[in-house]
C-alpha positions as CSV (number, residue, x, y, z in Angstrom):
1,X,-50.2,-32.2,18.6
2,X,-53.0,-31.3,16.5
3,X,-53.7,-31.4,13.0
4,X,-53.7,-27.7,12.8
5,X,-50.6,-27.6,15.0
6,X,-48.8,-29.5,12.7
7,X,-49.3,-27.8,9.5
8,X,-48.1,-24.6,11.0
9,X,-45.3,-26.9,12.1
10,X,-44.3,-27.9,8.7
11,X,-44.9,-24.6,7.1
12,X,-42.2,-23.1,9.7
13,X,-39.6,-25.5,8.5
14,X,-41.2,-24.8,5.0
15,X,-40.4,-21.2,4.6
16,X,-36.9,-21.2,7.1
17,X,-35.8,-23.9,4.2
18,X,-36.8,-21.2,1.9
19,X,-35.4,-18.5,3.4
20,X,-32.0,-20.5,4.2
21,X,-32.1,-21.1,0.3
22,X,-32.6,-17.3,-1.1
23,X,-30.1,-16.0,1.7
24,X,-27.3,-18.6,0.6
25,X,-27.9,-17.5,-3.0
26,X,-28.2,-13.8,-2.3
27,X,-31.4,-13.3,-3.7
28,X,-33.0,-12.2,-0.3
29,X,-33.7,-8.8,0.1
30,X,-33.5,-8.2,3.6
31,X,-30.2,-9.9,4.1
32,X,-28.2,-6.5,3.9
33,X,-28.8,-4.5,6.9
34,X,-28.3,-1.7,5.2
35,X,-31.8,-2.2,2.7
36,X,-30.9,-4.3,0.1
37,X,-32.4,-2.0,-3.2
38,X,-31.6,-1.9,-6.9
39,X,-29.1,0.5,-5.6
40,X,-26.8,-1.4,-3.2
41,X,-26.8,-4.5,-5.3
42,X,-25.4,-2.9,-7.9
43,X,-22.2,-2.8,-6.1
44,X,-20.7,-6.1,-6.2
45,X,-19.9,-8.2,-3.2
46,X,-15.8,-9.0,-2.9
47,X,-14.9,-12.6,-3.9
48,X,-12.1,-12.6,-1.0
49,X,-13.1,-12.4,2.6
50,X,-10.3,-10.0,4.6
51,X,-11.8,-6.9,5.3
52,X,-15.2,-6.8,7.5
53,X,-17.2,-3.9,5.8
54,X,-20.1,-4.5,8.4
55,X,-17.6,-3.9,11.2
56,X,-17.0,-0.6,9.1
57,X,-20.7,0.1,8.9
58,X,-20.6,-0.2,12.8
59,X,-17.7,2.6,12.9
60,X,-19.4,5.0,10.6
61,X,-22.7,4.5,13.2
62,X,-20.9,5.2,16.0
63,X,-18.7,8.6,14.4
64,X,-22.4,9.5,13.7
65,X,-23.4,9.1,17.6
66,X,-20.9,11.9,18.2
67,X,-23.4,14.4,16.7
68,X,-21.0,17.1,14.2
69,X,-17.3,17.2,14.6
70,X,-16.1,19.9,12.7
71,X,-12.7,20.6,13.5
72,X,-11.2,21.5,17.3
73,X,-14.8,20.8,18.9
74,X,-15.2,18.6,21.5
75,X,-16.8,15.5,19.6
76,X,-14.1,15.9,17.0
77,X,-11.5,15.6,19.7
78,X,-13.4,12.6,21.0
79,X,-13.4,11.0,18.2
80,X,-9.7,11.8,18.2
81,X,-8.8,10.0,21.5
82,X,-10.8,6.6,20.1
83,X,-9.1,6.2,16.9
84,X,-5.8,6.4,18.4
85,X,-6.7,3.4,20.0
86,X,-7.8,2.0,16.0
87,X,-3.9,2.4,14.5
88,X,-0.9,0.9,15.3
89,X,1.8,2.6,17.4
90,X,-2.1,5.3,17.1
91,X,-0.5,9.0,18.0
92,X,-1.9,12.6,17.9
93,X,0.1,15.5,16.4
94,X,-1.2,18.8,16.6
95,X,-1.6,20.7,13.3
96,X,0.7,23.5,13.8
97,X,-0.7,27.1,13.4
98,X,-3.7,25.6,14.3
99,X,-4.5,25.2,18.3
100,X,-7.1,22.8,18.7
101,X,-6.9,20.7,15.4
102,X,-4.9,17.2,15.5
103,X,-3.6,14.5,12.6
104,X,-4.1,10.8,14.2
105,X,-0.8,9.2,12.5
106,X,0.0,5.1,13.2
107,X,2.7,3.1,11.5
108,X,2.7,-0.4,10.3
109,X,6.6,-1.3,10.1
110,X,7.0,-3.0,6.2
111,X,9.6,-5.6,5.3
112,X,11.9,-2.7,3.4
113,X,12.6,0.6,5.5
114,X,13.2,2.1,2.6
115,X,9.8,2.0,1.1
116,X,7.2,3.9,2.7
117,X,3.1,4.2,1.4
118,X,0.7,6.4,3.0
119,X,-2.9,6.0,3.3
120,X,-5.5,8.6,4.8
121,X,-9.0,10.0,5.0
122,X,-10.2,12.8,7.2
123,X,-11.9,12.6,10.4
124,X,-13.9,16.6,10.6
125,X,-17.3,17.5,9.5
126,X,-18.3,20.5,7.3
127,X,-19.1,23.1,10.5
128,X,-22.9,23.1,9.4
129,X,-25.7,22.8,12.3
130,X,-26.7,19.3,11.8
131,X,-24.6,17.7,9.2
132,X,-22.9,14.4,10.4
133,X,-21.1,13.4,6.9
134,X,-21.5,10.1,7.1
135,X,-20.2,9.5,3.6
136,X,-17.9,13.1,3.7
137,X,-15.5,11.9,6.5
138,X,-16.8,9.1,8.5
139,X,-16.6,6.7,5.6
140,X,-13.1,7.2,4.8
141,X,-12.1,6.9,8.4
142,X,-13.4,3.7,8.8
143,X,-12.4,2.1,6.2
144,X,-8.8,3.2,6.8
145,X,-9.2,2.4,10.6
146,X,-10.0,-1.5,9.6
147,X,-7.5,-1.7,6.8
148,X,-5.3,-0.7,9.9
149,X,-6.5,-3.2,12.1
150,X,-6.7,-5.9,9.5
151,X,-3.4,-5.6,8.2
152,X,-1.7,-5.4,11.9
153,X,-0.9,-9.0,12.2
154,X,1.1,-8.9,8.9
155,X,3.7,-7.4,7.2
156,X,3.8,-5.6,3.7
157,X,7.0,-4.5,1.8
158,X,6.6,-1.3,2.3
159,X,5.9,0.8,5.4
160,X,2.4,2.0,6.0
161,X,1.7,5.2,7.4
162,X,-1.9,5.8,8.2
163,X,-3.1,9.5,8.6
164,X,-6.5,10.6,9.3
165,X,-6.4,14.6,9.0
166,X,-8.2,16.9,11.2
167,X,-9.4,20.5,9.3
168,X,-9.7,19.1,5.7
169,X,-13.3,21.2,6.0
170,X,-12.5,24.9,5.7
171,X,-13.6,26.8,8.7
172,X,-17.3,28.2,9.0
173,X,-18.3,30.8,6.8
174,X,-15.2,30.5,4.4
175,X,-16.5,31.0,0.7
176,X,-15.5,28.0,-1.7
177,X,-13.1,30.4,-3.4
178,X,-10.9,29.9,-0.9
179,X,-11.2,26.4,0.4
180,X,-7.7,25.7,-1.2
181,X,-6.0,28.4,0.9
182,X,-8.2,28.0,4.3
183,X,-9.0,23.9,4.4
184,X,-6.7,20.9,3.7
185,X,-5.3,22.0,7.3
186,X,-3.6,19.0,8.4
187,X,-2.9,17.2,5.0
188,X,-0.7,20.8,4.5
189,X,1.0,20.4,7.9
190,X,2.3,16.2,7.3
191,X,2.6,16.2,3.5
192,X,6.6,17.2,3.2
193,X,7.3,14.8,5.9
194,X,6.5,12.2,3.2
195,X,7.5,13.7,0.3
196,X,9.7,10.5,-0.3
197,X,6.8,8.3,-0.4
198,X,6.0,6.2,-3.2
199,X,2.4,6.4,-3.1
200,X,-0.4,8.1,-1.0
201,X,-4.3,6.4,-1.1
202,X,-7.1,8.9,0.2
203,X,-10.3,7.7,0.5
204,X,-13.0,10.3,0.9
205,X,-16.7,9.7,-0.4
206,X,-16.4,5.8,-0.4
207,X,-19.6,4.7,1.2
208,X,-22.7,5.7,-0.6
209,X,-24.8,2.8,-1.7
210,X,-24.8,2.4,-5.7
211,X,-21.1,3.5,-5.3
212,X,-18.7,4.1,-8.9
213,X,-15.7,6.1,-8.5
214,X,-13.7,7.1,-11.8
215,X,-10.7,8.6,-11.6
216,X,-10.1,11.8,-10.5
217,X,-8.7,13.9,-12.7
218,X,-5.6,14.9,-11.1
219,X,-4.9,11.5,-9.7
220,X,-2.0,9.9,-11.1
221,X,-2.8,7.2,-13.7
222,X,0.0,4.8,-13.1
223,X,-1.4,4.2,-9.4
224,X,-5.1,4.2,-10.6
225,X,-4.3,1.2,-13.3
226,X,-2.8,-0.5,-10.2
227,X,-6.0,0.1,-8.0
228,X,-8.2,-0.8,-11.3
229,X,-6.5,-4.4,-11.4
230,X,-6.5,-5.1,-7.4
231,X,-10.4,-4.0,-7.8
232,X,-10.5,-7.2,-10.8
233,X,-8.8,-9.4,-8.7
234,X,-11.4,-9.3,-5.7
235,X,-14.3,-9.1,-8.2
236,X,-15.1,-5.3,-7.8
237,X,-14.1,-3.9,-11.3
238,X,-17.5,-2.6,-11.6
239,X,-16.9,-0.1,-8.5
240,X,-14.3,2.0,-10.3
241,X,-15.4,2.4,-13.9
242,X,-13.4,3.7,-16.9
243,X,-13.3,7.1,-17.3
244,X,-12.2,10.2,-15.6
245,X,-14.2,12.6,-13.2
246,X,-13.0,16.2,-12.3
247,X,-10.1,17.6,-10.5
248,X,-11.3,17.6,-7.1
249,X,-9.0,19.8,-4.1
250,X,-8.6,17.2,-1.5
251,X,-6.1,16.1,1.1
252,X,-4.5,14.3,-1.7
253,X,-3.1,17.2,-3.2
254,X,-0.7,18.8,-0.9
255,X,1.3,15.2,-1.5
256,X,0.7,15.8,-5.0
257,X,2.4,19.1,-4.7
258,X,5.6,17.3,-2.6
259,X,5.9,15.1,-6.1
260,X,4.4,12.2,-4.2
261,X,1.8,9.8,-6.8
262,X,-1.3,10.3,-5.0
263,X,-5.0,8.9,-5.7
264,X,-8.1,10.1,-4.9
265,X,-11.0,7.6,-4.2
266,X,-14.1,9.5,-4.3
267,X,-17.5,9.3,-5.5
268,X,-18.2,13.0,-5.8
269,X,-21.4,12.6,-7.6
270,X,-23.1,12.2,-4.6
271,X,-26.4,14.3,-3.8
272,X,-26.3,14.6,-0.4
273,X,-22.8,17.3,-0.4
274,X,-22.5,19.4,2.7
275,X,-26.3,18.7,3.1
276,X,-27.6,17.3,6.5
277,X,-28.7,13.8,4.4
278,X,-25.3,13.0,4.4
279,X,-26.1,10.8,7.4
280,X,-26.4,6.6,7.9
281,X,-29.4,6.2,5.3
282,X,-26.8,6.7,2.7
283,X,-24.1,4.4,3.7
284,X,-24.0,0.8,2.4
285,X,-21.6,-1.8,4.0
286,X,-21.2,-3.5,0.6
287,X,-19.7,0.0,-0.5
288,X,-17.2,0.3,2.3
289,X,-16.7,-4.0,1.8
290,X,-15.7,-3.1,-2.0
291,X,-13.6,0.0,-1.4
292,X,-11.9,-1.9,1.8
293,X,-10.9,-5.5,0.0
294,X,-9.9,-2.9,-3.1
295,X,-7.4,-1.4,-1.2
296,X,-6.3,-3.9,0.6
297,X,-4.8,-5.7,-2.2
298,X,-4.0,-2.7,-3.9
299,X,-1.8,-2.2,-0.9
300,X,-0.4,-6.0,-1.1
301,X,0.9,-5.5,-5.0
302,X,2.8,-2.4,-3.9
């Protein structure tokens, strides 16, 4: 070997023993897939290791290969059929009174049958040409869909009923003075089946990068402390600031209306709203990482 050789030799193994250095102390900034910014590291990374947010990153990419899925289309139905496959004892349910739309509902059996948690996010886009809500829909699904598939080979105290609701989006062309009466289909169609439930966890808006979600106003508090100290004990405290955000009508709130303590976890400052941005330059897997280890041991304390 040459002399030249075998200084570029040594300045490989120079720079990999650099690189191996800055990646093990997260100071690299192209470790994230997801381009690693002022923005996504200022959501902090989990100090426990049970939910796989880059496996959710990989299920909000491939939601977003189905093109729009407002409610009753075809990729929506699609979409359907997979995440059956995502839940345990995964089933479909149409939303009655509305032909075409469906809930995907699975159960994870808990220790006592008489205590029973629900946790859900919807699966439809906003009906606008173009917009693939990667944060508004797909986000939520996916983290619910791996809490699912973590949590399968282990039991909690209480049962665990997953529900990802079809027609949360009102249909095309309804004006946002009646979103309450025309959307939240199939939240309106399960909620009094649960209305003995001691909790229900919605997750909606959860994957932006830079991601802080206060509470939302109409959330109840008791449950929200509960989530604030699961979010200290994996190190994410920072994710879910003090404070209080604005009522906000979401799926949550036909549990609400059963009597059921219900919590909202969304970041609804978030620029890209019903706008065809929403798509997978928004989403950080540190965001969904956070939001997934959060819940995860919120759901372990109940």
């Amino acid at each position: 070997m040459g002399p030249v050789r075998a200084l570029t030799g040594v300045l490989v193994l120079v720079i990999a023993g650099v690189v191996a250095v800055l990646a093990a102390s997260g100071s690299l900034l192209f470790v994230d897939d997801d381009g690693a910014d002022a923005t996504t590291a200022s959501v902090p990374r989990p100090e426990v290791n049970r939910f796989a947010g880059r496996a959710a990153y990989r299920s909000v990419k491939r939601q977003l290969a189905l093109g729009p899925r407002p409610a009753g289309s075809d990729p929506s139905h699609e979409l359907a059929e997979r995440l059956v496959g995502a839940l345990p004892d995964g089933r479909l349910e149409d939303v009655p009174g509305h032909p075409g739309l469906r809930n995907v509902i699975g159960t994870l059996p808990g220790r006592d049958p008489d205590r029973l948690v629900v946790l859900g996010a919807h699966y439809d886009t906003k009906d606008i040409p173009g917009f693939l809500g990667a944060n508004d829909g797909a986000s939520g699904t996916a983290i619910v869909a791996r809490i699912a598939r973590t949590l399968r080979p282990r039991r909690l105290e209480p049962t665990v009923e997953f529900v990802l609701f079809d027609g949360e989006e009102s249909p095309a062309g309804t004006p946002d003075s009646q979103f309450s009466r025309r959307g939240l289909r199939g939240s309106k169609a399960v909620a009094p089946r649960y209305r003995d439930a001691e909790a229900m966890i919605l997750l909606d808006f959860v994957g932006e990068k830079g991601l802080r979600i206060p509470r939302e106003f109409s959330s109840s508090e008791e449950l929200w402390r509960e989530l604030r100290a699961a979010a200290r004990r994996v190190g994410v405290a920072g994710v879910f600031p003090r404070g209080t955000q604005g009522s906000v009508i979401d799926d949550h709130v036909p549990f609400i209306r059963q009597g059921v303590p219900s919590i909202d976890l969304i970041d609804f400052d978030f620029a890209c709203f019903h706008r065809t941005c929403d798509d997978l330059s928004r989403i950080s897997p540190r965001s969904l990482d956070a939001v997934g280890e959060t819940v995860i041991e919120l759901l372990r304390s109940l």
